[in-house]
C-alpha positions in Angstrom: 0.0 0.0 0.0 1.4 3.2 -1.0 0.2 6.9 0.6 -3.1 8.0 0.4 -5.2 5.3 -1.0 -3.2 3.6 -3.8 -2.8 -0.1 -3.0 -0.5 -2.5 -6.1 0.1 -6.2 -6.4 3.4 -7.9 -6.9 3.0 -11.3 -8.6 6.3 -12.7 -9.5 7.7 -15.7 -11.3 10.6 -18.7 -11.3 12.3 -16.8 -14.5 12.6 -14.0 -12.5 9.6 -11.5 -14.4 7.6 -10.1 -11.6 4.1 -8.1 -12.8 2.8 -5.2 -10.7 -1.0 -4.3 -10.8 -3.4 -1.5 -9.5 -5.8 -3.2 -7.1 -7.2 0.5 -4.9 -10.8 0.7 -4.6 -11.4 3.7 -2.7 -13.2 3.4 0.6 -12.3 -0.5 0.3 -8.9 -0.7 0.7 -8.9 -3.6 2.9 -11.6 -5.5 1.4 -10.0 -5.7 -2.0 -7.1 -6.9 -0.5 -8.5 -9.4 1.2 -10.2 -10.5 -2.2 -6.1 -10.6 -3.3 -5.1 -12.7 -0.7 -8.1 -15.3 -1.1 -7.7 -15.5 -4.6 -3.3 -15.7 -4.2 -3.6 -19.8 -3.1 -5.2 -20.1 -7.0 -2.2 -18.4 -8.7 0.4 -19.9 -6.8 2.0 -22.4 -9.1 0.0 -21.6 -12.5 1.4 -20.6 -15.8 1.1 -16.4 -15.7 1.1 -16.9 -19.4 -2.5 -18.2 -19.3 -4.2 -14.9 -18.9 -7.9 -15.3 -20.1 -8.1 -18.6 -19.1 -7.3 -17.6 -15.2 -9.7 -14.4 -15.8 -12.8 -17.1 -17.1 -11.7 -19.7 -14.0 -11.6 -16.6 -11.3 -15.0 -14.9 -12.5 -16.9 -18.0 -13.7 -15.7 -20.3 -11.1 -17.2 -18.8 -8.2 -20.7 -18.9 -6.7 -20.9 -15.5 -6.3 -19.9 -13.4 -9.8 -18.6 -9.7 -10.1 -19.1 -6.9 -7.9 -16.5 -4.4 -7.3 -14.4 -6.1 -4.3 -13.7 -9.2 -6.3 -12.9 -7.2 -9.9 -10.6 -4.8 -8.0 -8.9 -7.7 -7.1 -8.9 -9.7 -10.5 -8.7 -6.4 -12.1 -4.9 -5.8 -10.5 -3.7 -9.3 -10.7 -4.5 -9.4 -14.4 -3.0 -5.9 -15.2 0.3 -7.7 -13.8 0.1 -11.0 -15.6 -0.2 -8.9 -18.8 3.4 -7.0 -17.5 4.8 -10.4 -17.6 3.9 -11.4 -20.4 4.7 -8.4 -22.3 8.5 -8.7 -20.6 8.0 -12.5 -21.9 7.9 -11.5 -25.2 9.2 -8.1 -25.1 6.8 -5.9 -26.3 4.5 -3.5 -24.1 1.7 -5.0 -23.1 -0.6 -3.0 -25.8 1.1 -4.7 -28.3 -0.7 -7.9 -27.0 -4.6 -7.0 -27.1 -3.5 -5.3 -30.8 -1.7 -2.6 -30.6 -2.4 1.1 -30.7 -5.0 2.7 -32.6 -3.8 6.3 -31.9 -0.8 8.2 -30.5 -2.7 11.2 -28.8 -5.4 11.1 -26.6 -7.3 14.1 -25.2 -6.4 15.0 -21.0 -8.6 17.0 -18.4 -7.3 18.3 -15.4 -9.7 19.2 -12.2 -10.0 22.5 -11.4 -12.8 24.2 -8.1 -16.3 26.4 -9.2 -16.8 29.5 -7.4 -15.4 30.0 -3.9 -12.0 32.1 -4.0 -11.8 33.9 -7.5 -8.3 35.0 -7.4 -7.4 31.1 -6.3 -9.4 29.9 -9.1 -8.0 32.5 -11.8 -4.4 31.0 -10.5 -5.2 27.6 -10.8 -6.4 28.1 -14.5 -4.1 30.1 -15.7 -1.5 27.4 -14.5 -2.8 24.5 -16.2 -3.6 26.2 -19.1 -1.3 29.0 -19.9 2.2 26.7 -18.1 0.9 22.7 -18.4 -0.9 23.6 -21.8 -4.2 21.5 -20.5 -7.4 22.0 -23.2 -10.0 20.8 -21.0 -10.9 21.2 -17.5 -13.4 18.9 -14.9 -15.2 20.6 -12.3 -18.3 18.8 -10.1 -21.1 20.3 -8.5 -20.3 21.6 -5.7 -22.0 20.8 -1.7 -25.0 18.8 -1.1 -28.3 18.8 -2.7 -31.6 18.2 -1.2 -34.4 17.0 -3.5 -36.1 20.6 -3.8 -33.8 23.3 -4.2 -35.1 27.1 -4.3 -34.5 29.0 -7.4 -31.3 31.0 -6.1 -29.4 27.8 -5.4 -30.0 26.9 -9.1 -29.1 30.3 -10.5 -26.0 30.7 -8.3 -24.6 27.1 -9.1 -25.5 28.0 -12.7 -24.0 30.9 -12.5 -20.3 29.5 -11.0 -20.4 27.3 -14.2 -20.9 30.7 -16.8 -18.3 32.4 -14.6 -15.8 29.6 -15.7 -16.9 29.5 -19.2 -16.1 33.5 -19.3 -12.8 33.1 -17.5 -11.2 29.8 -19.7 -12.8 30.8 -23.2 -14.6 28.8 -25.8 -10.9 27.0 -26.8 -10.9 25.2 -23.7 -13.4 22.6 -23.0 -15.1 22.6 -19.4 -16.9 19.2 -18.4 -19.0 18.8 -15.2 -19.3 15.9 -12.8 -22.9 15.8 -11.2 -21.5 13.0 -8.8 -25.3 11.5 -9.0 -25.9 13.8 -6.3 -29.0 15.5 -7.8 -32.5 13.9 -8.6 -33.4 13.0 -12.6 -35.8 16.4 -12.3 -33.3 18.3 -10.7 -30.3 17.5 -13.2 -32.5 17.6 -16.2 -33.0 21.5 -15.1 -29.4 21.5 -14.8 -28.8 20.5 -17.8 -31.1 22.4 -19.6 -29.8 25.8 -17.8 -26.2 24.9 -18.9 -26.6 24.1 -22.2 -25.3 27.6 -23.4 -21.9 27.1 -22.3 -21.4 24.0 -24.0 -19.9 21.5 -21.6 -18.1 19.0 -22.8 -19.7 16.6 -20.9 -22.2 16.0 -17.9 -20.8 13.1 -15.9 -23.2 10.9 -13.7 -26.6 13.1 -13.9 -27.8 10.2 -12.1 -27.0 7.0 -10.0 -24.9 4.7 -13.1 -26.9 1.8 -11.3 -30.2 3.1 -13.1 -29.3 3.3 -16.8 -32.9 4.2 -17.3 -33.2 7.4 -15.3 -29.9 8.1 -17.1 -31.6 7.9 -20.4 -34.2 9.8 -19.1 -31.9 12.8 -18.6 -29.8 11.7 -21.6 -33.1 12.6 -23.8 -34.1 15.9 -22.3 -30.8 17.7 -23.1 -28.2 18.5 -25.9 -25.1 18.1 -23.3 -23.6 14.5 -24.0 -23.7 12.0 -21.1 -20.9 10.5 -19.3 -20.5 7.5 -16.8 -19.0 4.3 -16.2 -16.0 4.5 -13.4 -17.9 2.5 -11.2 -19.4 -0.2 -13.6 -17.3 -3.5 -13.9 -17.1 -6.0 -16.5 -18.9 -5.6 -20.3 -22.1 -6.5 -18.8 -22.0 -4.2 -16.4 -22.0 -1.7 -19.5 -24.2 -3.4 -21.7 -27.5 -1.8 -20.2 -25.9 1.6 -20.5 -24.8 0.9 -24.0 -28.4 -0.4 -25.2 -30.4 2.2 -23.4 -28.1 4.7 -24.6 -28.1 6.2 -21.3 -24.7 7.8 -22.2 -22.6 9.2 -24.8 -19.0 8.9 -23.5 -18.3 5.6 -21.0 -15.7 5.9 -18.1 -14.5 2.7 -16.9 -11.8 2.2 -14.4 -9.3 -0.2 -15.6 -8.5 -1.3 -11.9 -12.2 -1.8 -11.8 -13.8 -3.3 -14.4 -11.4 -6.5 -14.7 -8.7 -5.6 -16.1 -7.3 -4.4 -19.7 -8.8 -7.4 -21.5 -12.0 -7.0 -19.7 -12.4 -3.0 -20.7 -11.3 -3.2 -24.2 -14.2 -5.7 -24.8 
């Protein structure tokens, strides 16, 4: 376990490879670990080179199937088979699950709403005028209570437009809801925020309820995001048939590994 609330597995082998893997799920640190250790008596001894078929034994051969504690676990342990293997045949591991389909990929970085405006102007202008950043994350800031009055709305509203004026229209600005907010409640939202073009609206709703996210996902223009806390293709499939989102998130020490999320 590292600081904070990072937590890796070492899996290593009689030729000397050893693999390291991600296996943090926040809040849970102990419990995936434990998953780890009750799943370390099945590895011992295996061929590490025999990826999917531990994956299919792990996640097939139990009573009790997915759910984040166990695909934390099998999540890290697979991420580090696939660094053996890759230093088996020397090649980076993307090379195995076939290779790159791009060389660039678009980067947020988090940044506050409202509160301190000289603090805020500071942290913009050094991620985007010194690190370069395009895009910025912000969520919705405090607690919300099923009813809000008016002047909550219009203030939160008015944070987001305040951003928008201070970044400009060349730098994307996408907004995490955190689910905290009911459908009704982020549909307004939504709806109110539409002129400053986020990038994206991340988790309107509970991810559990793909329906009330297509609910929202209908009533406005601002594409949908979710996904960090769904594991394994399944747990996307709803999401992807419902169309309850437009851009999916998954962790990759979450939803079983690197095999596991590119399906």
């Amino acid at each position: 376990r590292l600081r904070y609330r990072c937590q890796l597995v070492r899996i290593t082998t009689d030729t000397g490879l050893e693999g390291w893997g991600e296996t943090t799920l926040e809040g849970k640190l102990d419990s995936s670990w434990a998953a780890v250790k009750e799943l370390e008596g099945y590895f011992l001894g295996k061929d590490p080179l025999r990826i999917e078929h531990h994956w299919q034994h792990v996640y097939r051969g139990a009573f009790y199937h997915g759910g984040p504690v166990l695909l934390t676990a099998l999540s890290g342990i697979e991420q580090a088979l696939y660094d053996i293997a890759g230093k088996h045949f020397g090649v980076p591991a993307y090379w195995l699950l076939g290779g790159p389909t791009r060389d660039r990929i678009k980067v947020y970085a988090h940044c506050g709403v409202g509160g301190d405006r000289e603090a805020l102007q500071s942290r913009l202008n050094y991620l985007i005028k010194e690190k370069g950043y395009r895009a910025v994350k912000t969520g919705l800031p405090g607690k919300w209570e099923a009813l809000e009055p008016p002047d909550r709305v219009k203030g939160v509203v008015a944070n987001f437009y305040d951003l928008r004026s201070r970044v400009g229209d060349g730098v994307d600005i996408a907004i995490d809801f955190h689910g905290r907010v009911t459908p009704a409640q982020a549909i307004r939202l939504a709806r109110e925020l539409e002129g400053m073009h986020p990038l994206f609206i991340e988790e309107p709703a509970c991810q559990e309820n793909p329906d009330v996210m297509a609910t929202v996902a209908r009533a406005t223009s601002i594409p949908i995001a979710t996904g960090e806390r769904l594991v394994t293709r399944w747990g996307f499939r709803d999401v992807l048939e419902k169309q309850s989102a437009a851009i999916l998130q998954p962790d990759l020490s979450h939803a079983g590994g690197l095999l596991e999320t590119r399906k």
